[in-house]
N, C-alpha and C positions, 0 to 999 in steps of 0.2 A: 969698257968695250967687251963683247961679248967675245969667247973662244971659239964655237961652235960655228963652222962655215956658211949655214944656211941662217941664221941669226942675224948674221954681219950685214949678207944681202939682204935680210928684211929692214933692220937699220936704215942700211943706205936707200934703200928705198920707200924709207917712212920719213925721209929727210928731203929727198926730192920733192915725192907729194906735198911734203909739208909747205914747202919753200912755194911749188907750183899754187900751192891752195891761196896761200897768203897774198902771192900777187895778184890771183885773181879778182880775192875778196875786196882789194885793195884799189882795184882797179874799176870795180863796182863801186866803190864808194867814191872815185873820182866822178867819174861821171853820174851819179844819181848828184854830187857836191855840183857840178855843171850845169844841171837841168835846174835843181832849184833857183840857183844864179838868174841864169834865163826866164825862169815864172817869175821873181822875185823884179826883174828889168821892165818887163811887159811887151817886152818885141814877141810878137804871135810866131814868124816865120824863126826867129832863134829858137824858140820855147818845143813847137813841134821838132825841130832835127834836134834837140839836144833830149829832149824825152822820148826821141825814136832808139836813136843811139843807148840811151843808157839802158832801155827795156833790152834791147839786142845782146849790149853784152850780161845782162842778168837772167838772159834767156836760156844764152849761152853757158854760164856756170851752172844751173838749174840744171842744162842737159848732162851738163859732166860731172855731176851731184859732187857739184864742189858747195851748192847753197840746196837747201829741201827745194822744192817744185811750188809748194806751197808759199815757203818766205818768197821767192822771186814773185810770183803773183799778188801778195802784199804788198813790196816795197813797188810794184809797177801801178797796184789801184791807188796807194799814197801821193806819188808821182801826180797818177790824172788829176787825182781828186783836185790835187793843189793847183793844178793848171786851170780845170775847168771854176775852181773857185777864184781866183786870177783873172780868169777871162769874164766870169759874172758881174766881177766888180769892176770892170772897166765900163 
């Protein structure tokens, strides 16, 4: 642990972020895990709210660049792709 007063406070505040980021990331990965579920079932009305919702919150860490702008707009065209390939095959 560091001596220096303003050190300590970067610390603890590289800990929180940290701790903040991890759930976020974590929380993304639940529901992108939720949506595939739902493409993978073939219920159209699950599939659209659970790939609405996981764009939302991946939209959301993108704004609060807890994920780049870029990765959130891949893991959301993955997403469609898989649904509207899902839906063709029906």
């Amino acid at each position: 642990m560091p001596n220096i007063k303003s050190v300590v406070k970067d610390v603890k505040k590289s800990r929180e972020r940290h701790a903040r980021n991890v759930a976020a990331k974590s929380k993304i990965k639940t529901f992108v895990k939720s949506a595939k579920a739902a493409i993978a079932s073939g219920d159209a009305e699950a599939m659209v709210k659970s790939i609405s919702s996981a764009a939302s919150v991946t939209d959301k860490a993108a704004e609060k660049g807890i994920i780049h702008k870029n990765a959130a707009a891949r893991r959301k065209s993955r997403l469609m792709r898989a649904a509207n390939k899902a839906q063709a095959a029906q």
